[in-house]
N, C-alpha and C positions, 0 to 999 in steps of 0.2 A: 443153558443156565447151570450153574454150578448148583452140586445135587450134598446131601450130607446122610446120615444114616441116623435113625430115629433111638439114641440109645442103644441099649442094647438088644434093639430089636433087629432083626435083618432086613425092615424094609428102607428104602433110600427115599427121600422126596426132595424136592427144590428148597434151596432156602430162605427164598423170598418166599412168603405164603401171603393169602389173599383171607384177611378177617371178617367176618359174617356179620358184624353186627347192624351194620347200615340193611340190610337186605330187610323185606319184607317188613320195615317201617316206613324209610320217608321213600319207600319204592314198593309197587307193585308185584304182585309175582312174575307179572312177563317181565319186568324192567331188573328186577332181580335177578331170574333165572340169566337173560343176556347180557350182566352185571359177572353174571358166575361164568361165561361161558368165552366172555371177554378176556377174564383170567386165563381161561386154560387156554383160550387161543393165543397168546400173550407166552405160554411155556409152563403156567405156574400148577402146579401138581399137591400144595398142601394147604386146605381152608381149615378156617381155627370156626367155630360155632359156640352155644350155650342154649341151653333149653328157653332162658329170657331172651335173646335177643329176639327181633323185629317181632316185639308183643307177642312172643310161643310161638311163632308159624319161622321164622329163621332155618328150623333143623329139616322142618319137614322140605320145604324148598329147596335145600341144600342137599336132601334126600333122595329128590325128583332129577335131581343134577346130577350125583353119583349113579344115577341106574341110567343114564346117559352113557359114561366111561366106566365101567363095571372091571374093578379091580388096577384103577387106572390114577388112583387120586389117595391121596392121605386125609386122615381127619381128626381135628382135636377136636373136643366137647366138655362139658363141666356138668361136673354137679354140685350143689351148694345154694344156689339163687334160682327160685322157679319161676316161672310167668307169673307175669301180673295177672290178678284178676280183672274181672268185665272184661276177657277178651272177645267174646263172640259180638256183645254192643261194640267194639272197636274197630273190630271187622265191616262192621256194618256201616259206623259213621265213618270209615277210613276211606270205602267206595263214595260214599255220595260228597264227601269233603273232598278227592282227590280231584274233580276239576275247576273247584273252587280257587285251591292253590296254582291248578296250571295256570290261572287267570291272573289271579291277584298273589305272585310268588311272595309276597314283602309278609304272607299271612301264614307263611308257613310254619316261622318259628312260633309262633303263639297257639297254633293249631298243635303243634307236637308238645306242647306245655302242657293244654288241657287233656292230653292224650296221653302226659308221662303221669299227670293226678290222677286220669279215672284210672292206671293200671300200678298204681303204688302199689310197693312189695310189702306189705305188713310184716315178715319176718324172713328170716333164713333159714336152711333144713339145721336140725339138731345134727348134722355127722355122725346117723347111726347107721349101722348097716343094712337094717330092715330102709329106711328113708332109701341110701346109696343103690341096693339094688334094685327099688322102684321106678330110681330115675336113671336108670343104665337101664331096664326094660324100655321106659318111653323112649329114650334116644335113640338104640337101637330099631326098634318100630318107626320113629320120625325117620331118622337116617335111611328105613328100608335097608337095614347091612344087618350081616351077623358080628362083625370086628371094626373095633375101635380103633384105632392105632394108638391115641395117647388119653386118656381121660384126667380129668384135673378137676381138686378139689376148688371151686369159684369161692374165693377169700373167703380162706379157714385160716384160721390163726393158731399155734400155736396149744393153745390153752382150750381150743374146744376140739382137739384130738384127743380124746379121754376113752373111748372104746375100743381095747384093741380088736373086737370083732369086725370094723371096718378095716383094719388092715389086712385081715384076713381075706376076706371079702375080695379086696385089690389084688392079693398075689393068688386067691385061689382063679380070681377072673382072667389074669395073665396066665396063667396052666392051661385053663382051657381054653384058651383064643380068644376068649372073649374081647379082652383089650392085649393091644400087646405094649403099650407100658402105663403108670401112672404117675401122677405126680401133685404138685401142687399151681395154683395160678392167681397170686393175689398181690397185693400192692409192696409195692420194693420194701416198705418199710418193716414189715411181716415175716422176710427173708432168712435175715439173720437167727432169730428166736427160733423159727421152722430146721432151720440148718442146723442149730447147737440142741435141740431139746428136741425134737421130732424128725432125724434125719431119714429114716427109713417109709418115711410118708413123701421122701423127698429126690426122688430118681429121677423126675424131670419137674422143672421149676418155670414157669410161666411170669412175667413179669416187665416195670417198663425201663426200658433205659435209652437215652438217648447223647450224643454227644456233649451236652454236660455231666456227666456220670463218668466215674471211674468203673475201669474193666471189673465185673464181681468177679469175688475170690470162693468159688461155690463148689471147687473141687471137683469130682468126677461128673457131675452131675449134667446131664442136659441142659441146655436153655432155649426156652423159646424168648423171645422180645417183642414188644408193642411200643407204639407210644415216640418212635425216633422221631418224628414231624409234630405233628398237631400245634399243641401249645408250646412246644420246649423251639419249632424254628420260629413261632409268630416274636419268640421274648427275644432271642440270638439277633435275628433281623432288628428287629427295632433298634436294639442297642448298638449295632452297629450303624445303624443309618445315623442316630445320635451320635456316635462320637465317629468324627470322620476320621483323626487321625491314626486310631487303630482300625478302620475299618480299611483303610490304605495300605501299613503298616501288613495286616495278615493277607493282603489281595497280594501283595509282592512276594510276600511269603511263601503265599501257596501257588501261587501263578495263576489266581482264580480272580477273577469279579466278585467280590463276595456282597457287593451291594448292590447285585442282582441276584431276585427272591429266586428264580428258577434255580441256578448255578448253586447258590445256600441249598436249595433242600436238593439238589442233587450230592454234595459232598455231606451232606447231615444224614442222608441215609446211606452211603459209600460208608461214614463213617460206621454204622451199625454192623454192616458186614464186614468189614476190616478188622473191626474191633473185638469182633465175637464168632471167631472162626465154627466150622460145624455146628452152629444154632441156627436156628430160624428167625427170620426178625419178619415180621408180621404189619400188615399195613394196611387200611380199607379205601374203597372210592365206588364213588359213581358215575365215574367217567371212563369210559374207556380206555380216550387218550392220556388219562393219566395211570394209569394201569400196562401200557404199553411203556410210557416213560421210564416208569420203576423197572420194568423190567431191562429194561435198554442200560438204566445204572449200574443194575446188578451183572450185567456181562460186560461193561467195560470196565477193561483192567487201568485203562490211562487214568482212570480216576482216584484209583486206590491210593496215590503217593500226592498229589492234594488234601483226600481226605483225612489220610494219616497226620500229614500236617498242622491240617487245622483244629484235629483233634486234638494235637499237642500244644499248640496254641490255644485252646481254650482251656483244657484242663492247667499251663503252667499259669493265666491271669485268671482261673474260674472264680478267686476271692473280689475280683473289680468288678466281675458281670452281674448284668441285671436279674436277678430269682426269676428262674424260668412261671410261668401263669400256670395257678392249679388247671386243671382239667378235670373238672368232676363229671364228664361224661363219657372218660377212656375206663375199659374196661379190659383185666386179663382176659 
């Protein structure tokens, strides 16, 4: 798999990366761990994590996985959003509710409902540096590592960078190994204001874009990406299955079926990596076989001059298309 180099850092990792957040919620720890393990048998060498995801137990899991391949895998993490509270009762009702659901799957969604209220996040860290270094301790400890490869501020905006003692903090932790780089990770719309008023917070940029999106103009900077599938292919699909005669129109174009789902999200994530050379684009499952798939995308080249295409083709009609469906549950 095609490998890129983390910044300015000198380690190299895959570009496709395998994102943590699914893990250790609506999955077990064994079903997680050979969730994680799938990845890396699969080629893929960079997981993206957050101290909240899978209700606080995410990192440590992902922990347990790196002391597997010891010096062998990359890793992002954030700081900015902690775990939910009541996790230890979550823990508890999450075993005796898991064979609930293996039974009655249709009860899943409404089980991870009362499970996203008992663990609602009442606030986010102030971005100070006493908070930053508390939760670069926990990580580090969850993770079981002494080094970061990239740590990122979990949506900070602009206007609550007011301390320069966390910047400080971030370059003195890059001197000493502790991370070797940081950056920021929060919603596309946060970007610009971060980039023109707080650049130096801003050496690697985490963020979603997908084949509706124009290439960002971010300058030197890193990029990781999320977000190229989810809701942005369920909106693309639709509208092309509603209007046949462009949906005709770009299959000729691109020499693709594009109204078939599989073919769509194989050129909608081509077009991630086409688009954003040396960045990471990032993507989660709990399938295997779809984990095997991505990876299969991301080494064939015959795909690349389809998805270019289509990329061009959506960006030159993007004002006809249907507004991709928020996703209020994608996370940098």
């Amino acid at each position: 798999m095609e490998t890129t180099t983390i910044g300015s850092t000198a380690r190299h990792t895959t570009r496709l990366g395998f994102g943590c957040s699914s893990i250790m919620g609506g999955l077990g720890r064994r079903e997680s761990l050979a969730m994680l393990e799938a990845a890396w048998d699969a080629g893929i060498r960079h997981f993206d994590v957050a101290p909240m995801y899978g209700y606080g137990e995410a990192e440590v899991c992902l922990g347990e996985f790196i002391k597997r391949h010891p010096g062998q895998v990359t890793v992002t993490t954030k700081y900015g959003i902690p775990p939910g509270r009541n996790l230890a009762l979550v823990r508890i009702a999450r075993s005796m509710v898991r064979p609930i659901i293996q039974r009655f799957p249709g009860m899943k969604k409404r089980i991870a409902g009362i499970a996203a209220t008992a663990t609602h996040i009442e606030e986010k860290a102030a971005f100070t540096p006493e908070q930053a270094s508390a939760s670069l301790q926990r990580s580090l400890t969850a993770l079981k590592t002494d080094h970061i490869d990239v740590w990122l501020l979990h949506e900070v905006s602009a206007s609550e960078l007011r301390d320069e003692g966390l910047l400080r903090l971030l370059e003195d932790s890059v001197t000493a190994g502790t991370i070797g780089t940081f950056g920021v990770g929060s919603g596309g719309g946060k970007i610009p204001d971060l980039l023109a008023l707080r650049p130096e917070y801003c050496p690697t940029l985490q963020f979603e874009w997908s084949i509706l999106d124009p290439v960002p103009n971010t300058g030197s900077t890193f990029r990781i990406h999320h977000s190229s599938l989810t809701g942005n292919f369920r909106s693309l699909h639709s509208t092309l299955l509603s209007d046949h005669d462009r949906c005709r129109r770009w299959s000729q174009l691109t020499g693709a079926d594009l109204a078939d789902p599989e073919m769509l999200a194989k050129l909608m994530l081509k077009a991630a990596l086409v688009q954003n050379p040396a960045s990471i684009i990032l993507f989660s499952s709990k399938n295997p076989a779809h984990i095997q798939a991505n990876v299969a995308v991301a080494s064939n080249e015959s795909l690349a001059a389809p998805a270019t295409a289509l990329y061009q083709l959506v960006q030159s009609e993007r004002a006809s298309l249907v507004p991709p469906t928020p996703n209020p549950e994608a996370r940098s």
